[in-house]
C-alpha positions in Angstrom: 126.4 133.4 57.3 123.1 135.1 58.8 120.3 133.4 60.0 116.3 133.7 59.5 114.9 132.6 62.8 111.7 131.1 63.0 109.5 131.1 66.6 107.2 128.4 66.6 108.9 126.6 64.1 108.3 123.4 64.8 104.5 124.3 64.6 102.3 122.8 61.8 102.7 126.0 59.7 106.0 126.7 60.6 107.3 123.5 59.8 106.0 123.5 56.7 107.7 126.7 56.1 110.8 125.6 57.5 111.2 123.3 55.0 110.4 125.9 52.4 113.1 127.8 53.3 115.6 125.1 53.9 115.1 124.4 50.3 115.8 127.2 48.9 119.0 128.0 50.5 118.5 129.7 53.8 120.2 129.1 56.8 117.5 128.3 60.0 117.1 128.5 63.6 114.5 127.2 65.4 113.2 128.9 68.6 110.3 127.2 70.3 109.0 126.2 73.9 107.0 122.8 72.7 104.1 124.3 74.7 101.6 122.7 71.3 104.6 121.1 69.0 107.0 118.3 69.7 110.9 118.5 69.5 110.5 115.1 66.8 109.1 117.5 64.3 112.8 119.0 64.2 114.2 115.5 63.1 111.9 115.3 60.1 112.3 118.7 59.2 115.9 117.7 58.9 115.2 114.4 57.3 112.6 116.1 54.2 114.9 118.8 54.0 118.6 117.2 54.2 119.9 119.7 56.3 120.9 120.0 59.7 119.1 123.1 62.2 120.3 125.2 64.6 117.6 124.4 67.4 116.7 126.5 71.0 113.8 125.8 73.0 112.7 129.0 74.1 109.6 131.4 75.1 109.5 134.2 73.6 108.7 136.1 76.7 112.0 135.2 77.8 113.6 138.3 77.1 117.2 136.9 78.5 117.1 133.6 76.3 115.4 135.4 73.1 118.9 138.0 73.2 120.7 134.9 73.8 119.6 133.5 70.7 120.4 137.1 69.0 124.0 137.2 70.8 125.1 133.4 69.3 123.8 134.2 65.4 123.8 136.5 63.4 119.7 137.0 62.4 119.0 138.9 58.8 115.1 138.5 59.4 112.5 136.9 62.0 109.4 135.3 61.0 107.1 135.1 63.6 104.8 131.9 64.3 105.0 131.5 68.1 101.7 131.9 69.7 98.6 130.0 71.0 95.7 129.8 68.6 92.4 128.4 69.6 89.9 130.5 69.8 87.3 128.9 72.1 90.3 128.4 75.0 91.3 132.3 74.7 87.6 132.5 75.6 88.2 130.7 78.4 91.3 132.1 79.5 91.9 135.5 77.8 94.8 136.5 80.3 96.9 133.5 79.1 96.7 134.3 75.6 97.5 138.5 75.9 100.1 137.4 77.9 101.5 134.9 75.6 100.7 136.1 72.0 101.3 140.0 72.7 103.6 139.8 75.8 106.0 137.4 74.0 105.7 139.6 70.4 106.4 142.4 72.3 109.6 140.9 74.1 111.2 139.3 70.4 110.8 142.9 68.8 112.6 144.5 72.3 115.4 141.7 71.1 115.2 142.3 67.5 115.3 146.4 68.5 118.6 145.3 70.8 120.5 143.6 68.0 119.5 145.6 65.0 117.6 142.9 63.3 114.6 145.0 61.5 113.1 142.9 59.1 110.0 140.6 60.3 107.2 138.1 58.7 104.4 137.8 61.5 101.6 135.2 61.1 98.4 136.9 61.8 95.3 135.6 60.4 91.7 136.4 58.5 90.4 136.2 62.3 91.3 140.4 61.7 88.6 141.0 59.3 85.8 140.7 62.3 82.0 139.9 61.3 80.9 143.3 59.7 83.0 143.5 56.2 81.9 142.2 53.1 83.3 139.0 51.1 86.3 139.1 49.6 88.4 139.9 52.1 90.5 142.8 51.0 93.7 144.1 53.5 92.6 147.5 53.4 89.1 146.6 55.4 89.1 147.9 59.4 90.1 145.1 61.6 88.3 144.5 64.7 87.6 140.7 66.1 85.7 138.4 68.3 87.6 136.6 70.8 90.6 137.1 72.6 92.9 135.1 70.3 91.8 137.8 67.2 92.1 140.7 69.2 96.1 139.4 70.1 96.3 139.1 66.7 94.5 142.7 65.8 96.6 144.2 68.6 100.0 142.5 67.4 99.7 144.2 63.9 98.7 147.4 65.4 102.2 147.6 67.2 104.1 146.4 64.1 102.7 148.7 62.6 103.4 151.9 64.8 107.1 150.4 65.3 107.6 150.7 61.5 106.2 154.1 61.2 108.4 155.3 63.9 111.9 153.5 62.5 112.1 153.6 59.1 114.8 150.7 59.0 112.2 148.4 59.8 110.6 146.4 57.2 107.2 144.0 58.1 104.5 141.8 56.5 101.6 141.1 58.0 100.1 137.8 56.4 97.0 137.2 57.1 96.1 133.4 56.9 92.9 131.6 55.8 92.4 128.1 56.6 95.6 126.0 56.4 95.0 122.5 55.9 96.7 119.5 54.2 100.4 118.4 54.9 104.0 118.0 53.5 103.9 115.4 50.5 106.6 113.3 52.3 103.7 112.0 54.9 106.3 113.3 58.1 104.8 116.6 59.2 101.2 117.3 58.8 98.8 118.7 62.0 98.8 117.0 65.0 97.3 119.5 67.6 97.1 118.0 71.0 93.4 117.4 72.7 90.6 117.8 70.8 91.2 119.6 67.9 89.8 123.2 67.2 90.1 122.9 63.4 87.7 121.7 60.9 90.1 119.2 59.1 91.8 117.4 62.3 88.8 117.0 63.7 87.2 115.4 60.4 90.7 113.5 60.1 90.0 112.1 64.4 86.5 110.8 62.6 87.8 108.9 60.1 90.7 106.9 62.2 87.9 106.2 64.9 89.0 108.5 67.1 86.2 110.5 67.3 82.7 109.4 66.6 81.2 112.0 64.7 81.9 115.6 63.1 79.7 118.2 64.6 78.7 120.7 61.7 77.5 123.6 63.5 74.7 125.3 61.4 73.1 123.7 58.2 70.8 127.3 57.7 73.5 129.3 56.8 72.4 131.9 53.6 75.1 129.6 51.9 74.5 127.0 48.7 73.9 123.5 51.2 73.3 125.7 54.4 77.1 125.2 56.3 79.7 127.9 56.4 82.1 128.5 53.8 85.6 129.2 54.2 88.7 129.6 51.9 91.0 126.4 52.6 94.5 126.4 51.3 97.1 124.0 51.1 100.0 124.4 54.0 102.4 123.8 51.8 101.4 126.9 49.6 100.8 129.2 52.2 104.5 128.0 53.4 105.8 129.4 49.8 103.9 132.0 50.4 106.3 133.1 53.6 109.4 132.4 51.6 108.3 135.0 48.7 107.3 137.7 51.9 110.8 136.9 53.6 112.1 138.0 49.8 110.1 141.4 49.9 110.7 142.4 53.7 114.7 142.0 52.9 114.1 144.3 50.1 111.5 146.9 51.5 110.9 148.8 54.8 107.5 149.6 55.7 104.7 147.8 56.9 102.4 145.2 53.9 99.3 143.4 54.9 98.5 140.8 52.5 96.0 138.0 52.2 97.1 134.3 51.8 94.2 132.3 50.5 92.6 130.6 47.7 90.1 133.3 46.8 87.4 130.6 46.7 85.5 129.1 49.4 84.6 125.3 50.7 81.7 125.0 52.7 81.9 122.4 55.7 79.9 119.6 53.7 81.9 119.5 50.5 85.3 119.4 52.8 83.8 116.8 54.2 83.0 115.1 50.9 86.1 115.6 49.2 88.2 114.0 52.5 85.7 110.8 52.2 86.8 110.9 48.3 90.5 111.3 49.3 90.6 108.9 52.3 87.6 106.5 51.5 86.1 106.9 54.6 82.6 107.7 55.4 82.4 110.7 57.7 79.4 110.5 60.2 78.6 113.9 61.1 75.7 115.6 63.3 74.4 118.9 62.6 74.6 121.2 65.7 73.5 124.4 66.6 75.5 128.1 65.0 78.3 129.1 67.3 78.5 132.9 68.8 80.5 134.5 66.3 81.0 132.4 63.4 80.1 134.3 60.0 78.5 132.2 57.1 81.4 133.0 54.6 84.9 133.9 54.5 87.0 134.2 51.8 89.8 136.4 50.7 90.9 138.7 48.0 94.1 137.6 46.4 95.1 140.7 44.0 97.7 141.8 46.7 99.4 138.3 47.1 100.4 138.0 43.1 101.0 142.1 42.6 103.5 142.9 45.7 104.6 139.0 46.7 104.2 137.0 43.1 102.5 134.7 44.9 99.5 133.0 44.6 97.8 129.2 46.0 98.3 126.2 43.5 96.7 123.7 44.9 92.9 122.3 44.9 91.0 121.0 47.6 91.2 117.3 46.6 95.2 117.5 46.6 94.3 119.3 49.9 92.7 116.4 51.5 94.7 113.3 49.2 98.2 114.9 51.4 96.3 115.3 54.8 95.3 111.7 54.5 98.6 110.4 54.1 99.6 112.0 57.0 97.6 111.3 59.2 97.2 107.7 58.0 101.0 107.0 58.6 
């Protein structure tokens, strides 16, 4: 029976997905090195889902163990989560992060090449889009970035993208995320980065259980309706559909797709913050800082694409959002 391995599965997206696709029939394995997940997250994919999976820990720049992985299964498709993903530390350590994200891409799709397993779902991001093109977001915009994590990102789809041009056989969507937030409705797996968080929502989520002290909102003079940036949240657990429905179409296409996953609307940083003291009844303290380099008041994407080539689009609102974040992290 073939396999759809997933890197970085036990990741907050990619265990969300996992579970997706456990559900709707497919056959897993798991290949991750733990470097920002934990091995429990496995277990409770097992327990929501019922089913038992096939588990390596693994780098992906580890070109030996990645064909090892290929020689024991036989793979149908790859989607792609393994990488690191906060912004500020590829700043600080840009050499890490081309290593890892491009390095270890590169090395999976020498594998994938190697065992004649052509079909791949990478998780890029709305970082791609850069600071100079207009709201919505549509996937035909240039890409260009700001930090080193976006330009692994920018630079990952530009090889996927001259690999499928030069082998026809291959067949690749690019999904390009908005902001994930919220977790399974079981209360198991949710987002649990370790340190302190990058994203909006853990951090607001660290406030609330007293582990932080405050929310710093940085910029209230944004060109935006209360002044803070907006951006398009969606709920995990759709954008994890969303990679079951693009696992469908790159089994049945070749070629290279770019699509959006988003809500099509945006949030701005106060009203996520009022909807999680709605959700979690907790008051949020929070501190208005200074802009950072390189944030953009509003990002939001165009969703046409998703629902034409995918039929796929977000379901859920941003209370649900924040009701199944809380009971995650309040477990």
């Amino acid at each position: 029976m073939p396999h759809i391995m997933i890197t970085g599965g036990a990741g907050y997206i990619g265990s969300h997905t996992c579970v997706q696709l456990l559900n709707a029939g497919y056959d897993i394995i798991i290949a991750d090195n733990f470097s920002n997940s934990k091995p429990e997250v496995v277990e409770k994919i097992e327990r929501i889902s019922d089913k038992k999976v096939k588990l390596y820990e693994a780098d992906m720049r580890d070109f030996e163990k990645v064909c090892e992985i290929f020689g024991e299964n036989e793979i149908e498709a790859v989607i792609h989560f393994a990488g690191l993903k906060a912004v500020g530390e590829s700043c600080e350590n840009p050499l890490e992060y081309y290593h890892n994200n491009i390095c270890g891409t590169i090395e999976l799709l020498r594998a994938m090449k190697k065992y004649s397993c052509k079909k791949i779902v990478f998780s890029s991001s709305a970082t791609v889009y850069g600071t100079d093109n207009p709201v919505p977001y549509i996937e035909h915009y240039p890409t260009s970035a700001t930090n080193p994590y976006g330009y692994s990102k920018v630079a990952i789809e530009r090889i996927l993208i001259d690999l499928a041009a030069a082998d026809s056989e291959w067949g690749v969507c690019l999904l390009r995320y908005f902001n994930p937030i919220g977790a399974d409705e079981s209360g198991l797996i949710g987002e649990e980065p370790s340190g302190i968080p990058n994203n909006l929502f853990p951090y607001i989520a660290r406030v609330a259980i007293d582990k932080l002290s405050h929310l710093n909102v940085f910029g209230d003079d944004y060109d935006t309706p209360d002044g803070t940036g907006i951006r398009d949240y969606i709920h995990v657990v759709d954008l994890a559909k969303g990679h079951l429905n693009a696992l469908d179409y790159v089994l049945k296409n070749t070629g290279t797709q770019a699509v959006n996953l988003g809500t099509g609307k945006g949030t701005s940083v106060l009203e996520l913050v009022a909807a999680f003291e709605k959700a979690s009844g907790k008051k949020i303290e929070y501190k208005i800082a200074p802009r950072r380099a390189g944030d953009i008041a509003v990002c939001y994407a165009d969703t046409k694409k998703a629902k034409q080539i995918l039929n796929w689009q977000a379901e859920s609102d941003i209370d649900k959002m924040c009701t199944d974040g809380w009971r995650f992290i309040s477990a």
